[in-house]
N, C-alpha and C positions, 0 to 999 in steps of 0.2 A: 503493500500500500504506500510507500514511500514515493513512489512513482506518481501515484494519484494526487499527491500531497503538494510536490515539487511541480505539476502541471499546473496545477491551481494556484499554487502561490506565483508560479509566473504569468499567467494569465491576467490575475489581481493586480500584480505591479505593475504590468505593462498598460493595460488599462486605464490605471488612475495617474500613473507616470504622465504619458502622454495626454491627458486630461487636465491636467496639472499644467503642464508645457505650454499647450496650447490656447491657455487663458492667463500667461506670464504676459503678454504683447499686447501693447495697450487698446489693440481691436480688440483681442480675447477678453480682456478684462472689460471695455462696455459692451460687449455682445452679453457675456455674466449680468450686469449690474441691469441689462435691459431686460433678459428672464427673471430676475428679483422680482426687479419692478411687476414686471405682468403677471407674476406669480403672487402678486399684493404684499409682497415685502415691504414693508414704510420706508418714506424716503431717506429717514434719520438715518436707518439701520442696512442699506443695501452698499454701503461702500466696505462696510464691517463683516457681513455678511458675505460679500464677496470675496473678500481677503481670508476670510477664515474657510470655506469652500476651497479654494485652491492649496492653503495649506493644509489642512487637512486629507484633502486627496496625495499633496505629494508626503506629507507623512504615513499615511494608507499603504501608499505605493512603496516607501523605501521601507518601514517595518515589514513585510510583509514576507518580504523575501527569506529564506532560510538561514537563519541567526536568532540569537535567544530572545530579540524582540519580536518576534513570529505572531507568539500568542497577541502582544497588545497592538500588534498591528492588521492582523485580523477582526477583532473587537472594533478598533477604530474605523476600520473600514467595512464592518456589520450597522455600525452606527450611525456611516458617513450616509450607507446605501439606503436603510431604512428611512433617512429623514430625506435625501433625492426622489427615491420611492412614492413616497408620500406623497410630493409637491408633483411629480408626473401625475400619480395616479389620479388628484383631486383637479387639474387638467383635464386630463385627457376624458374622465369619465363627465366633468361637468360640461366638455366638448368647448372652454376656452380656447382661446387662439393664444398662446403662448410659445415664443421663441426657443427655442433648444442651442443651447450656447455649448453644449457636452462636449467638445473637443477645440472650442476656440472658437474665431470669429465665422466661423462658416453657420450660419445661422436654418434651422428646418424648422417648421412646427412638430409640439410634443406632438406625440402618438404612442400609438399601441404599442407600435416597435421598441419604442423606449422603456414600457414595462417588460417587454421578455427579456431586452437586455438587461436589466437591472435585474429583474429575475433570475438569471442565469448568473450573473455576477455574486447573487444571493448565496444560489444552490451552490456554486465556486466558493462560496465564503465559507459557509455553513460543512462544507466539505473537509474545507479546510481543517477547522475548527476540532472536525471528530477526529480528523484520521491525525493531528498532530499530537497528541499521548503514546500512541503506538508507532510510530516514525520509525523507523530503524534500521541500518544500512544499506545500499541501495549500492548496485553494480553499475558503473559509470560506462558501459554501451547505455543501459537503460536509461541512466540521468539524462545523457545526451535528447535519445528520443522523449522521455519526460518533457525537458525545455522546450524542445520542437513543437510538441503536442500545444505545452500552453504560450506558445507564441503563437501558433496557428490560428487558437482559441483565442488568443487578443486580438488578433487581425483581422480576422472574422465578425468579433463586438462589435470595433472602432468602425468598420464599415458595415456594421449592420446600415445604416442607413441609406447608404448609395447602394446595396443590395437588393434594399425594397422598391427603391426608385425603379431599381432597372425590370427586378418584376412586378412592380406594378405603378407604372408610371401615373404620376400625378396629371390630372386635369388641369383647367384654368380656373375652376375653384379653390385649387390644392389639395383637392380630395382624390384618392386614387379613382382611377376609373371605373365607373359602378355602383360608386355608394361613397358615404360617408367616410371620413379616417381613422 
C-alpha cells in the first residue's frame, strides 16, 4: 500500500503546488479576489482571504509530500478542500454565475466539474490519511511508477477543465450543449 500512498500524496502536491503558483501573478491573485467577491466574500475580508487561500494551498502542497509533516499536511489540505468544496458546491447547486480562479488567471464558471475534482482530490486525501499508519517500505521500480501514477492523476485534475470543454463544448450561453451546466 505504500505505493497507493506515495501516488496520492503526489497527486495532492502537485495539485495544490500548481494552484498555489498560479495565483502568485498578480492576474492570478485578482482572478482569486474576483471569485471571493462573487462567492459573497465581504469586501473587508477578500484580500485576506485570498492571501490565506494560496498559502495554505502551497503549505497543503509542500507538507504533503512524504516527510514527517505528511500527516498535518494532509489534515490541512482535508480542510483547505472541504471549505473550497463548500463554496463550489453552494455555486454550483444555487446555479450562481461565479468565476473559477482554481489555477490562476484563466478564468471558467464553477460547475459540476469542479465538484468531482474536488471530490477526487477528497477521496486522494482521505486515502491518504488511512493508508499513512501502515506505510512501509516500498521497492523503488514501484516508487518510480507510484510518482508516474500520481502525476498522471495531477494532470488529468488540473485539466479536468479543458477536458470537459472538449467533450462537451460550451454554447453561447456557457452552458454545454443541451442543457444547463
Amino acid at each position: 500500500m505504500p505505493y497507493v500512498l506515495l501516488s496520492c500524496q503526489v497527486l495532492l502536491a502537485l495539485v495544490f503546488l500548481v494552484s498555489a503558483t498560479g495565483k502568485l501573478r498578480p492576474a492570478g491573485v485578482r482572478a482569486l479576489r474576483r471569485t471571493l467577491r462573487e462567492l459573497g466574500v465581504p469586501a473587508r475580508l477578500v484580500p485576506v482571504t485570498a492571501t490565506a487561500t494560496i498559502a495554505a494551498e502551497a503549505t497543503a502542497g509542500l507538507l504533503v509530500l512524504p516527510t514527517p509533516t505528511a500527516r498535518c499536511g494532509l489534515i490541512v489540505a482535508a480542510l483547505l478542500l472541504v471549505a473550497l468544496t463548500t463554496g463550489v458546491a453552494r455555486a454550483v447547486i444555487g446555479r450562481r454565475t461565479v468565476s473559477c480562479a482554481c489555477f490562476g488567471p484563466r478564468v471558467r464558471p464553477l460547475r459540476g466539474v469542479h465538484l468531482v475534482r474536488n471530490g477526487a482530490l477528497l477521496l486522494a486525501t482521505g486515502c491518504a490519511l488511512a493508508l499513512l499508519p501502515a506505510a512501509g517500505p516500498a521497492h523503488a521500480e514501484v516508487l518510480a511508477l507510484s510518482i508516474a501514477t500520481g502525476a498522471l492523476g495531477a494532470l488529468v485534475l488540473i485539466g479536468l477543465d479543458d477536458v470537459r470543454e472538449l467533450l462537451f463544448p460550451s454554447s453561447a450561453s456557457g452552458h454545454p450543449a443541451g442543457g444547463p451546466g
